[in-house]
C-alpha positions as CSV (number, residue, x, y, z in Angstrom):
1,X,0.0,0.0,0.0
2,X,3.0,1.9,0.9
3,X,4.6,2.1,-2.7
4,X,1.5,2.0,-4.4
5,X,0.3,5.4,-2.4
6,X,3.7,7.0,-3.3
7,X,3.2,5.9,-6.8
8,X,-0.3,7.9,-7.0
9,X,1.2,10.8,-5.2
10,X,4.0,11.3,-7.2
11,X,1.7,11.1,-10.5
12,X,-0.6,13.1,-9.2
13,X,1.3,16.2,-8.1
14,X,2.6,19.1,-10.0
15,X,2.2,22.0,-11.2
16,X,-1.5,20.7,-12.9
17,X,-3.2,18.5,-10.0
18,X,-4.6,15.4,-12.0
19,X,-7.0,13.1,-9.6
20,X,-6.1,9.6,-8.8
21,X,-9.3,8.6,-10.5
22,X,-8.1,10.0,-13.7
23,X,-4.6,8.8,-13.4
24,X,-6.0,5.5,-13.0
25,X,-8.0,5.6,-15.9
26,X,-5.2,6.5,-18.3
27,X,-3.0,3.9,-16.9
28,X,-6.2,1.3,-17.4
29,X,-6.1,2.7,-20.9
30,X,-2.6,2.7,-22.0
31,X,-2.1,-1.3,-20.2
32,X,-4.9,-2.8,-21.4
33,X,-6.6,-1.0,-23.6
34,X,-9.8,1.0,-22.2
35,X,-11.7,4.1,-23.3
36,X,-10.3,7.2,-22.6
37,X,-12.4,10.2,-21.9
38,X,-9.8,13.0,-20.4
39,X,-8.1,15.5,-22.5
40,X,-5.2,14.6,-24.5
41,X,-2.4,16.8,-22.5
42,X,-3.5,15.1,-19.3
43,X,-2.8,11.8,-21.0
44,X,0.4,13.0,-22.0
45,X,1.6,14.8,-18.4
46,X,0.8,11.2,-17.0
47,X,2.2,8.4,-19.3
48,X,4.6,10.4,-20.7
49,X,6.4,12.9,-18.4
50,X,5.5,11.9,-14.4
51,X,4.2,8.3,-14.6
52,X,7.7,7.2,-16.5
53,X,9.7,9.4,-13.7
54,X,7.8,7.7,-11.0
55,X,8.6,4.4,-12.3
56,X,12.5,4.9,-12.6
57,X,12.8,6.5,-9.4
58,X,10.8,3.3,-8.0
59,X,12.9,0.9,-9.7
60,X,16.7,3.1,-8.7
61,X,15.1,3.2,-5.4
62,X,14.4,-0.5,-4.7
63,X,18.1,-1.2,-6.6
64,X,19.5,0.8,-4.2
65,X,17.8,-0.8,-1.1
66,X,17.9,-4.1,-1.6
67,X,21.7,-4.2,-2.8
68,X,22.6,-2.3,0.3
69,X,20.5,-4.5,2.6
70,X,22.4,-7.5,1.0
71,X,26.0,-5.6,1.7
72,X,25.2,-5.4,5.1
73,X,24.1,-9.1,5.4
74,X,26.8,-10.7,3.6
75,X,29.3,-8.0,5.8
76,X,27.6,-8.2,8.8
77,X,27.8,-4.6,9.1
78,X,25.6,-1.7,9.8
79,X,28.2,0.9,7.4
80,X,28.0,-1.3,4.5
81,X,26.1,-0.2,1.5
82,X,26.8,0.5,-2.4
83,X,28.4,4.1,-1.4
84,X,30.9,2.6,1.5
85,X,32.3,0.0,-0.5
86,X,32.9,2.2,-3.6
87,X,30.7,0.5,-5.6
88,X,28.7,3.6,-6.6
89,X,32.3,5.8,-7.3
90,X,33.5,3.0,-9.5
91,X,29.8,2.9,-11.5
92,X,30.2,6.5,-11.7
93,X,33.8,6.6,-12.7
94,X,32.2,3.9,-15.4
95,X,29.2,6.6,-16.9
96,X,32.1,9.7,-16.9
97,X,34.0,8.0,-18.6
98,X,31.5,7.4,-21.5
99,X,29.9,11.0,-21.1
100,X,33.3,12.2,-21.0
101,X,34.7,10.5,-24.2
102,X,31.4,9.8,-25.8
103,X,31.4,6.3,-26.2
104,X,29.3,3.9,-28.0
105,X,29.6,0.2,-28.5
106,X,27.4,-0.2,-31.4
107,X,26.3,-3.9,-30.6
108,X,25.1,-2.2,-27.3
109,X,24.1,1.0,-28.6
110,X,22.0,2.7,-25.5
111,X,22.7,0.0,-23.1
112,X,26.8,1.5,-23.4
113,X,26.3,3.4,-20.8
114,X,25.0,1.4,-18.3
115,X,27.0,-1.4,-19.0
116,X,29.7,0.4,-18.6
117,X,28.7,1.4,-15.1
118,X,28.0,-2.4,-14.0
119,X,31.3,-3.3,-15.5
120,X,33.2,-0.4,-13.7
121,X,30.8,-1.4,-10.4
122,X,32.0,-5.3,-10.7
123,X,35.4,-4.2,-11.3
124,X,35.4,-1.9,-7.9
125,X,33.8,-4.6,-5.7
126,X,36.9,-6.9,-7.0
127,X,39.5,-4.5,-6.5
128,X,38.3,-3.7,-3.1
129,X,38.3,-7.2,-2.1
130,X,41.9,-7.7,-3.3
131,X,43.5,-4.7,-1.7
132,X,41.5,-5.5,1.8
133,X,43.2,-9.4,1.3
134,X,46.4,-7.9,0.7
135,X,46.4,-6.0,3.7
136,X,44.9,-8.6,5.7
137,X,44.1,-12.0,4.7
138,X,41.6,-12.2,7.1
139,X,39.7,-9.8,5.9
140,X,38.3,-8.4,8.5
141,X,34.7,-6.7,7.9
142,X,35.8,-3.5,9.3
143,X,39.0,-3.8,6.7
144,X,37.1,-4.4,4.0
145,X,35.0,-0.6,4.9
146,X,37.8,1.0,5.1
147,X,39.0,0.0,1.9
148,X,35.9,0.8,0.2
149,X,36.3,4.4,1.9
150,X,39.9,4.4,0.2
151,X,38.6,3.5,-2.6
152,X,35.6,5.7,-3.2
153,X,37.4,8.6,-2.2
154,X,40.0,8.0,-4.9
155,X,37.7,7.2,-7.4
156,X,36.0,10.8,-6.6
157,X,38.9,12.4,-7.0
158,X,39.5,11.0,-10.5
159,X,36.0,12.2,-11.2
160,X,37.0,15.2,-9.9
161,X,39.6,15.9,-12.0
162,X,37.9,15.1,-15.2
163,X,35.2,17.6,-14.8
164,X,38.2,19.9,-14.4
165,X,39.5,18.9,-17.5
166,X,36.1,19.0,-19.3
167,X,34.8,22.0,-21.3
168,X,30.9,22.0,-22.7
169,X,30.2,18.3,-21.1
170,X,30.7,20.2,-17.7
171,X,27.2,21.2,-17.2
172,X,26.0,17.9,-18.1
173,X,28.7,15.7,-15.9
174,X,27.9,18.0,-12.5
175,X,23.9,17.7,-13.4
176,X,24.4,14.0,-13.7
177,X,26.3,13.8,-10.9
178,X,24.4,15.4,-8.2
179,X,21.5,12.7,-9.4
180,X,18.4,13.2,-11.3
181,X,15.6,11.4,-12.7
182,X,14.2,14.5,-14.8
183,X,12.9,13.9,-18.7
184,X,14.7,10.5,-18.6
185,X,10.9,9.3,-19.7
186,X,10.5,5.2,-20.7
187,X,13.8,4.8,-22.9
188,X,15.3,4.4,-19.4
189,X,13.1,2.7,-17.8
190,X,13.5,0.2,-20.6
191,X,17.4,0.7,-20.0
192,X,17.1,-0.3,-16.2
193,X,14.6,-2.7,-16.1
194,X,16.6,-6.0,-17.0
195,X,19.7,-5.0,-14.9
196,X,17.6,-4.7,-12.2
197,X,15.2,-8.0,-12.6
198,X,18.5,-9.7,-12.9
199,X,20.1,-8.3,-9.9
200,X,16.5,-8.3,-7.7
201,X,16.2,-12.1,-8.7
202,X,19.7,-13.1,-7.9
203,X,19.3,-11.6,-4.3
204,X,16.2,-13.3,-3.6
205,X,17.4,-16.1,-4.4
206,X,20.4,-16.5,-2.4
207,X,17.9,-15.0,0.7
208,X,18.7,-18.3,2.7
209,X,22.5,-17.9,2.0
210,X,22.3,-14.9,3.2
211,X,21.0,-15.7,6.4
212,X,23.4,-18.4,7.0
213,X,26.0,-16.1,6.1
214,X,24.9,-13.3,8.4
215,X,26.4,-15.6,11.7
216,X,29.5,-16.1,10.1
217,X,31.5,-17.6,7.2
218,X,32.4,-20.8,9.3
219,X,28.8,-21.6,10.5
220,X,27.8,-21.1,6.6
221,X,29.9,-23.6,6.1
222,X,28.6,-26.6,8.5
223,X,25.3,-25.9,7.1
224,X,26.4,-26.5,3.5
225,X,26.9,-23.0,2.0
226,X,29.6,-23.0,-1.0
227,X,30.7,-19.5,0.9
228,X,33.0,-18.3,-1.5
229,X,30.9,-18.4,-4.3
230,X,27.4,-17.3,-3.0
231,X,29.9,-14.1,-1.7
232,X,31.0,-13.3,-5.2
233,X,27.6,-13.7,-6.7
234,X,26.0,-11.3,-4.0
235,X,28.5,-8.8,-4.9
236,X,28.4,-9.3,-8.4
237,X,24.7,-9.3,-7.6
238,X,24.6,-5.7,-6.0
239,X,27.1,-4.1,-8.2
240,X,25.0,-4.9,-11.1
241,X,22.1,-3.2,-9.6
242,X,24.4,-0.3,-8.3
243,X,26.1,0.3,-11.6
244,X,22.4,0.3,-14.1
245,X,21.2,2.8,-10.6
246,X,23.6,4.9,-10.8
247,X,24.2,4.6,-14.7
248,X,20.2,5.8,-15.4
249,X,20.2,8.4,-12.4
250,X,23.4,9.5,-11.1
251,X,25.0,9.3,-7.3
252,X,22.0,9.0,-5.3
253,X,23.3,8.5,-1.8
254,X,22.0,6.9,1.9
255,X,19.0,4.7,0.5
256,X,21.0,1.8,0.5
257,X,22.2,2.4,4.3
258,X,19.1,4.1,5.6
259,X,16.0,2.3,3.9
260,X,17.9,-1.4,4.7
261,X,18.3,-0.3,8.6
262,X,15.1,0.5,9.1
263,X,13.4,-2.1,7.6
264,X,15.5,-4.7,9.4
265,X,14.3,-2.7,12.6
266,X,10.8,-3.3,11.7
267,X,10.8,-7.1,10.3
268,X,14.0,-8.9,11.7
269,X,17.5,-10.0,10.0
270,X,15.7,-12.7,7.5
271,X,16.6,-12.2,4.2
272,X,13.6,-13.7,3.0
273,X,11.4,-11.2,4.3
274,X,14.1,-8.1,4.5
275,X,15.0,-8.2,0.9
276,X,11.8,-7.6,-0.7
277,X,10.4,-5.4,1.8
278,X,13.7,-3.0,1.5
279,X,13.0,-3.0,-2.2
280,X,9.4,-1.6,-1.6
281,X,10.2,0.9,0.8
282,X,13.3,2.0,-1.1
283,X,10.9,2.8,-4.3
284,X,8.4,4.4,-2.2
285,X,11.4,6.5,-1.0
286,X,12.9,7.6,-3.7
287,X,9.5,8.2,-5.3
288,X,8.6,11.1,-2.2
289,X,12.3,12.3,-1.9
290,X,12.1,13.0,-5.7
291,X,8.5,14.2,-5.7
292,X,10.3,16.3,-3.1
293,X,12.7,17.7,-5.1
294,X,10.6,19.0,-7.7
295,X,7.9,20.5,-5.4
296,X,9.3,21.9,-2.4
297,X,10.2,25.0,-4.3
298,X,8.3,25.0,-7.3
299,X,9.5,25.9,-10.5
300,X,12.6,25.3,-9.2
301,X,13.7,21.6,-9.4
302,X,16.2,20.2,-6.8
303,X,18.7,17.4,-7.2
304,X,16.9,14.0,-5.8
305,X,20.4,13.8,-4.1
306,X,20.1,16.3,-2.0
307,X,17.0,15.3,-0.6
308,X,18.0,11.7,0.1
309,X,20.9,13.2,2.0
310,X,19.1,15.5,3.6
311,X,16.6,13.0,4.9
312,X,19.3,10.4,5.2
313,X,21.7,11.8,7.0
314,X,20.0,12.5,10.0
315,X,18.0,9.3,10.1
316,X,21.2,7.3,10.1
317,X,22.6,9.4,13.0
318,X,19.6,8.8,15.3
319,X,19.9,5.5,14.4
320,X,22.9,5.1,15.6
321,X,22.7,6.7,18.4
322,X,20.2,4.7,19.4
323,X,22.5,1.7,18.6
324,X,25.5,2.9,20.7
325,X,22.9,3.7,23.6
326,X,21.8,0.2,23.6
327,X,25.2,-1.3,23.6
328,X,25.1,-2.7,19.7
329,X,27.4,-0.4,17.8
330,X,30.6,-1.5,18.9
């Protein structure tokens, strides 16, 4: 009811109010066919402009969630999500790249881009992994966040200095950057749409890994879990969704540390249950924050960034202080 409430309230608001009923009925017309009677702008402010933009932020949204809810299951840590691990720099690093040098495979054609994110993502989650084995084989969780700090942090920089170095694709890079989901319309809805139904599906189904996982590698182990691999498929898993996210949308940050967290508070640690919930409240999220951004100061239209930090932030602060005064954040 949640997302589906979101759904109608981001359609439905604007600068022209248009009634759920009639929203609706030009949905019921355009899915399966039934008669329209409303005016042919209203049909074309709906399907074309805000239903589209409510759709992509839903799906970046529940990307966003549910790969950061799996992060902090397989790393058994509160601080792990897609931004923490560098998995979102590296999927940037990916889309500047192209944007920067205007690339285009042709057997890919519009799908360059966000492959090249997911690659860059996959790439990121790897590297991170090595450099935290290299500095100690144990790989220790809170090793493994640190590099991902490292890592992100570096890959920003590089981003940094490529805007620096760019002349007319400046505007477009920093607009891109701060994170959007503005006149992207069903093209990339069409673009996101199988990176995330692959990702979504893969986490689901490793939900009972996952939970096995969660109270250690070794006790994975006695209960039958080929460790190693379900770990690289989870990652491989979330950096797909990550990379087509941030690919589509830009850096959109704290949905997959925030949503995840209080989710978990509401249902429990299963997987099974956790996973699909995170990815309905992360698109019911992203859906407000961004109806947010391009209502709060109407004509004026905000980065959906901001508003997810500005919400996040100090969410995940009361949340862990409320951790630490219970004795759980260690």
């Amino acid at each position: 009811m949640f997302l589906l409430a979101a759904a109608f309230t981001g359609t439905a608001a604007g600068t022209i109010h248009v009634p759920f009923r009639d929203i609706a009925a030009i949905l019921a017309h355009h899915i399966i066919g039934t008669g329209l009677d409303l005016d042919a702008s209203v049909d074309n402010i709906v399907w074309k402009i805000r239903f589209p933009r409510v759709v992509l932020a839903g799906l970046i949204g529940a990307s966003l969630a549910i790969a950061g809810a799996a992060f902090q299951g397989l790393l058994r840590n509160p601080l792990a999500d897609p931004y923490t691990l560098g998995v979102s720099s590296g999927a940037s690093v990916g889309a500047v790249l192209i944007l920067f040098f205007h690339v285009s495979i042709p057997f890919l054609g519009g799908f360059t881009l966000p492959a090249a994110s997911v690659i860059a993502a996959i790439f990121t989650i790897f590297g991170v992994l090595l450099f935290a084995r290299a500095v100690e084989r144990s790989m220790k969780l809170e090793t493994i966040i640190l590099t991902g700090i490292i890592f992100s942090s570096f890959l920003g920089s590089f981003i940094s200095l490529m805007i620096a170095l760019t002349g007319e694709e400046l505007r477009q890079i920093i607009n891109w950057l701060l994170g959007s989901v503005s006149m992207r319309g069903w093209p990339y809805v069409q673009l996101l749409l199988p990176f995330f139904v692959t990702g979504a599906c893969m986490l689901m189904y490793m939900a009972p890994e996952l939970n096995a996982m969660s109270f250690g590698e070794e006790k994975a182990k006695h209960l039958g879990v080929n460790v190693q691999r379900k770990k690289m498929l989870v990652l491989v898993a979330g950096s797909i969704l990550t990379g087509a996210a941030v690919a589509v949308s830009g850096t959109i940050g704290f949905v997959g540390l925030v949503v995840p967290h209080l989710i978990r508070l509401l249902v429990g640690p299963d997987h099974r249950h956790l996973l699909p919930l995170s990815m309905i409240a992360g698109a019911g999220f992203l859906i407000l924050a961004d109806l947010t951004a391009r209502t709060i100061i109407s004509p004026t239209e905000l980065p959906i960034g901001v508003i997810t930090s500005l919400i996040g932030a100090p969410v995940f602060a009361v949340i862990l202080l409320n951790k630490k005064q219970k004795g759980s954040v260690t």
